[in-house]
C-alpha positions in Angstrom: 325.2 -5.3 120.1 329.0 -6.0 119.4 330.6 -4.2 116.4 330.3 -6.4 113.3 333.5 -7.9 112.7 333.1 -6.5 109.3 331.6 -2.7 109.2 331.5 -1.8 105.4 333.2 1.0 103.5 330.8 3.8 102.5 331.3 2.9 98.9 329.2 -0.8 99.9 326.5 1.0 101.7 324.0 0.0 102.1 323.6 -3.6 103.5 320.5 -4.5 102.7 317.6 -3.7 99.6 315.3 -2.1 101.6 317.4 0.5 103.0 318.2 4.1 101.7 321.4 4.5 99.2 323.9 5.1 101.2 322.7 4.5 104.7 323.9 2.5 107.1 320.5 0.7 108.3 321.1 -2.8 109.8 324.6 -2.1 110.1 324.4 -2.4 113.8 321.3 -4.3 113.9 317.6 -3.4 112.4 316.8 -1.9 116.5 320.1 -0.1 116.5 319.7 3.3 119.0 323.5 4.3 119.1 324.4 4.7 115.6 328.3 5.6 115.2 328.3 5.1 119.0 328.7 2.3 117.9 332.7 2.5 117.3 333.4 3.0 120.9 333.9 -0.4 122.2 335.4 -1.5 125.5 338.7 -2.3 123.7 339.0 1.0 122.6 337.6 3.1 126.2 340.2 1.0 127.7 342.7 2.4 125.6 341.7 5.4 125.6 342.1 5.5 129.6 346.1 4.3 128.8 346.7 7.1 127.1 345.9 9.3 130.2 349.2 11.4 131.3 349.0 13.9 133.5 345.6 13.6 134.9 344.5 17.4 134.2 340.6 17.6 133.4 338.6 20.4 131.1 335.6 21.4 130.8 334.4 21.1 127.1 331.2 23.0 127.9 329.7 26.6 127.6 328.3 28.3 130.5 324.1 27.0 129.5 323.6 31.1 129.5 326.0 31.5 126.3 325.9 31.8 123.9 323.9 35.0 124.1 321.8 36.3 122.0 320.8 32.5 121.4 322.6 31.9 117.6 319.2 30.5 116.8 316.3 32.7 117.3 313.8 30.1 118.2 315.8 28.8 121.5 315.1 31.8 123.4 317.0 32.0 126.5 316.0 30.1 129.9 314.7 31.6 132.9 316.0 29.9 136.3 314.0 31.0 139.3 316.3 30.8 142.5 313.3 29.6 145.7 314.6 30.3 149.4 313.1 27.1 151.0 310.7 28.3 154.1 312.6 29.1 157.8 315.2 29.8 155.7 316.9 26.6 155.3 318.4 26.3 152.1 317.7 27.5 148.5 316.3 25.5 145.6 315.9 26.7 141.5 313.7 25.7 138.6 314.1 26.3 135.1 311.4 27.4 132.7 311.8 27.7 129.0 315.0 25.7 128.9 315.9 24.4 125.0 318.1 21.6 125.6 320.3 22.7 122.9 320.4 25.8 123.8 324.4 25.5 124.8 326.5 22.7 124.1 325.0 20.4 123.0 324.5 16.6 121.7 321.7 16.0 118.5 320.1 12.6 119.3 319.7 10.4 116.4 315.3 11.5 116.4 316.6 15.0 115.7 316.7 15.2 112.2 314.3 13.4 109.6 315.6 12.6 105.8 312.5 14.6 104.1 312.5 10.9 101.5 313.5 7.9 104.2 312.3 9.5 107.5 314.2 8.6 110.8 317.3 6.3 111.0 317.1 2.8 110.9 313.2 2.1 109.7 311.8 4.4 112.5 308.5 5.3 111.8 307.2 9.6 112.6 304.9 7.6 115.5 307.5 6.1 117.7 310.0 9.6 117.6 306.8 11.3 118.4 305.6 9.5 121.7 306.6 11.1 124.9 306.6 7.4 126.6 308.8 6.0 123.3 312.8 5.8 124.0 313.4 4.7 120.1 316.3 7.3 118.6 316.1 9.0 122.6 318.6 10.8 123.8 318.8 8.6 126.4 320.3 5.9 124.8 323.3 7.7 124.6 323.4 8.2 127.8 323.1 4.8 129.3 325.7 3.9 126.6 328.0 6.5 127.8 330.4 8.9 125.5 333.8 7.4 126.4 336.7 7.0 124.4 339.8 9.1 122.9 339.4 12.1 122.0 341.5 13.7 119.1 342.0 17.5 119.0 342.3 18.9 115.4 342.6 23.0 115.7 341.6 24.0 112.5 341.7 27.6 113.5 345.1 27.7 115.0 346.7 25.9 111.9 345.0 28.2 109.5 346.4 31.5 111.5 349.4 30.6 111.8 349.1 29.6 107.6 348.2 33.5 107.6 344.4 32.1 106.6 342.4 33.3 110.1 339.0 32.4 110.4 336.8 35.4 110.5 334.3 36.5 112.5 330.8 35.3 110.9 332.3 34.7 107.5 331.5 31.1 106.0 334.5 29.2 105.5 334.5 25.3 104.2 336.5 22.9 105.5 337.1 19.9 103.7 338.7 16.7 104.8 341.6 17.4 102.7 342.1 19.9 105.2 341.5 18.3 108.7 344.3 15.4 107.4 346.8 18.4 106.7 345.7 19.8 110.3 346.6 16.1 111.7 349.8 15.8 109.5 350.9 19.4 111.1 349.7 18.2 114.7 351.3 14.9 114.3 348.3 12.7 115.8 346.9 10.0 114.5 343.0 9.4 113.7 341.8 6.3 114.8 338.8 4.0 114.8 336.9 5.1 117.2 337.7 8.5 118.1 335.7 11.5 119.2 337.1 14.4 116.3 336.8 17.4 118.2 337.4 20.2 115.2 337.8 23.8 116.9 337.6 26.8 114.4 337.6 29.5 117.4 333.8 30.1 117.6 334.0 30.1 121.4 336.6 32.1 121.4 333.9 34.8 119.9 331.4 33.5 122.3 333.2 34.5 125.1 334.0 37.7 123.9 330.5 38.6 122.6 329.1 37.7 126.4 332.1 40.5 127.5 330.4 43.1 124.3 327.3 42.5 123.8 326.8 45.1 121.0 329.2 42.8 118.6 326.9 40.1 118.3 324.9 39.6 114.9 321.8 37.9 114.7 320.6 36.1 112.7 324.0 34.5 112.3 325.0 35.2 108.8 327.4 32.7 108.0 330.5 30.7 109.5 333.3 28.2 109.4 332.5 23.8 109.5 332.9 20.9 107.5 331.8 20.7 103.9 328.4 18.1 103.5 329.5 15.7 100.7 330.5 12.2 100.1 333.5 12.6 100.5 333.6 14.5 104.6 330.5 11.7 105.1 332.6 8.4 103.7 336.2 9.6 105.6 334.0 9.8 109.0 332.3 6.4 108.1 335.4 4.5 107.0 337.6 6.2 110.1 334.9 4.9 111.9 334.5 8.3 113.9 332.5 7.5 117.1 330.9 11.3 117.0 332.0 14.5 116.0 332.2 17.5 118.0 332.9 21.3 116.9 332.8 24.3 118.6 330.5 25.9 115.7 326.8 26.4 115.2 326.4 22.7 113.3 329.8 21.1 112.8 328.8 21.7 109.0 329.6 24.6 107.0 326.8 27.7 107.6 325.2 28.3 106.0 324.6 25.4 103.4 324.8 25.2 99.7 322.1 22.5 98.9 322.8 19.0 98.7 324.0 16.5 101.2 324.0 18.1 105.1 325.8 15.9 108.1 322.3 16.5 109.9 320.3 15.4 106.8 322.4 12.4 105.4 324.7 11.8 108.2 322.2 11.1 111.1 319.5 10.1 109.3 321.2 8.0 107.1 324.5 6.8 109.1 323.5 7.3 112.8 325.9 10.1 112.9 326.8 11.8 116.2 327.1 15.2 116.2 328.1 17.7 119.1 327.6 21.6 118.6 328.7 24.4 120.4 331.7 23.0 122.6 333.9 25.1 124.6 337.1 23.9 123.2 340.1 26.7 124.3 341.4 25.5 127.3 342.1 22.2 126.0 343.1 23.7 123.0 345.8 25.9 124.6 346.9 23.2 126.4 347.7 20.7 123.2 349.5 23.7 121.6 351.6 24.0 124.8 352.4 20.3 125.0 351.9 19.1 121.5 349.6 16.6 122.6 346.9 16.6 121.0 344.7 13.2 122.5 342.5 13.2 125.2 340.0 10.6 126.9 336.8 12.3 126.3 334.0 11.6 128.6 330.4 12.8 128.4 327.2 11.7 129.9 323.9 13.1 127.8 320.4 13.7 130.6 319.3 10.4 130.8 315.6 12.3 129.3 313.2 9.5 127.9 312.4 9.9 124.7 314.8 13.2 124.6 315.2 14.8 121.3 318.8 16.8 122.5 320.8 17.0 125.4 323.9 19.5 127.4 327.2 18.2 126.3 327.9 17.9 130.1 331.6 16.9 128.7 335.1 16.4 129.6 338.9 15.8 128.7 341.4 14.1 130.5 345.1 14.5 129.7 
């Protein structure tokens, strides 16, 4: 459906008595699939595609083999099995054990259940469970598309050069307060719309730990992301953020201290789109070179009925 031509602040969620406090249910429709999608209309792709400079394209994603170990012990890694096709003609491959969020990655909106309201937007446990059943599928998102502008803000450059580094493995909250300081310092402007990629430098680390092995810790004890409360969940909702994308293991601070989450509260509850594990240092390098800092993003989910994740399979254009 259109965007409403009024979407209401956080503070007047929600819409409607028989949703959750503080949800936006029926915001986009009592069928809605998209969520925050939402916010990426055609007036804003287009845009977007204005703003396109020099033409230069990167690659947002991780190798699928990194990182390794997997940061979550349960998505053990994939094995591909390379098949020479008979006379020799060509080669073919298969994949077995492959977690689709294994990598970079895009949560659909059936990934995360509120443990009081269930699934976004009155979804009941049957639908997300069917195999045949495309409600709160991944592949929604991908016949919708991921395309709009994209708005770098490197966290972890602005705090080393502050003489505040993130460190390897140690938690470290970031609040809103600080991404609008980041913006202030980068001089770009958050928009309705946009696709907030926040870098802390995790890939950085990913990269380095595929190089030495021995310097990855696992379990993952702790690391850098937004803080879960009202305030980080009403800024993304009232910037109307399309998604939000972090190199990090879940965009929020890790690990939690109780209370709200952006999994729990923000998909669940807002149709929040979140993107984990991006590969964000080319791109990154290049914005501190040119002090652009906007991109058009473009991404296109596995069109996987009924999909509960996805490969970012993304891209920036400058």
């Amino acid at each position: 459906m259109p965007l409403p031509s009024h979407v209401p602040a956080y503070a007047k969620l929600p819409i409607t008595p028989d949703a959750p406090p503080r949800s936006a249910w029926g915001v986009f429709g009592r069928d809605d699939q998209l969520g925050t999608l939402n916010f990426l209309t055609p007036e804003r792709r287009l845009a977007a595609i204005q703003g396109i400079r020099r033409g230069d394209v990167f690659s947002l994603d991780l190798p699928l083999h990194l990182p390794r170990p997997p940061m979550i012990a349960l998505r053990t890694a994939y094995r591909r099995t390379q098949i020479k096709f008979p006379g020799n003609r060509g080669r073919d491959d298969v994949m077995d054990n492959f977690y689709l969020q294994c990598s970079s990655q895009w949560d659909s909106l059936k990934h995360i259940r509120h443990p009081e309201y269930g699934f976004y937007n009155w979804t009941p446990d049957e639908r997300v469970d069917s195999e045949e059943d495309s409600r709160l599928g991944i592949d929604n998102f991908s016949r919708h598309g991921i395309v709009g502008r994209g708005v770098l803000l490197d966290v972890a450059r602005y705090l080393a050069a502050r003489g505040e580094p993130i460190v390897d493995y140690e938690r470290r909250e970031i609040s809103v307060g600080l991404l609008q300081e980041v913006a202030r310092a980068q001089e770009v402007e958050v928009r309705h719309g946009d696709v907030l990629l926040m870098r802390t430098g995790l890939a950085a680390m990913i990269h380095h730990e595929a190089e030495h092995p021995e310097m990855a810790k696992r379990p993952v004890p702790g690391g850098p992301g937004l803080v879960p409360d009202e305030s980080t969940l009403a800024w993304l909702w009232d910037n109307q953020i399309a998604a939000i994308v972090s190199d990090n293991l879940a965009v929020e601070v890790f690990p939690g201290g109780g209370g709200l989450t952006l999994h729990r509260d923000g998909i669940a509850l807002l149709g929040l789109v979140l993107g984990e594990l991006f590969d964000l240092e080319s791109l990154a390098d290049d914005c501190a070179a040119d002090h652009i800092y906007d991109c058009l993003f473009c991404a296109k989910p596995l069109n996987l009925r009924a999909g509960v994740g996805s490969p970012a399979n993304a891209l920036a254009v400058k």
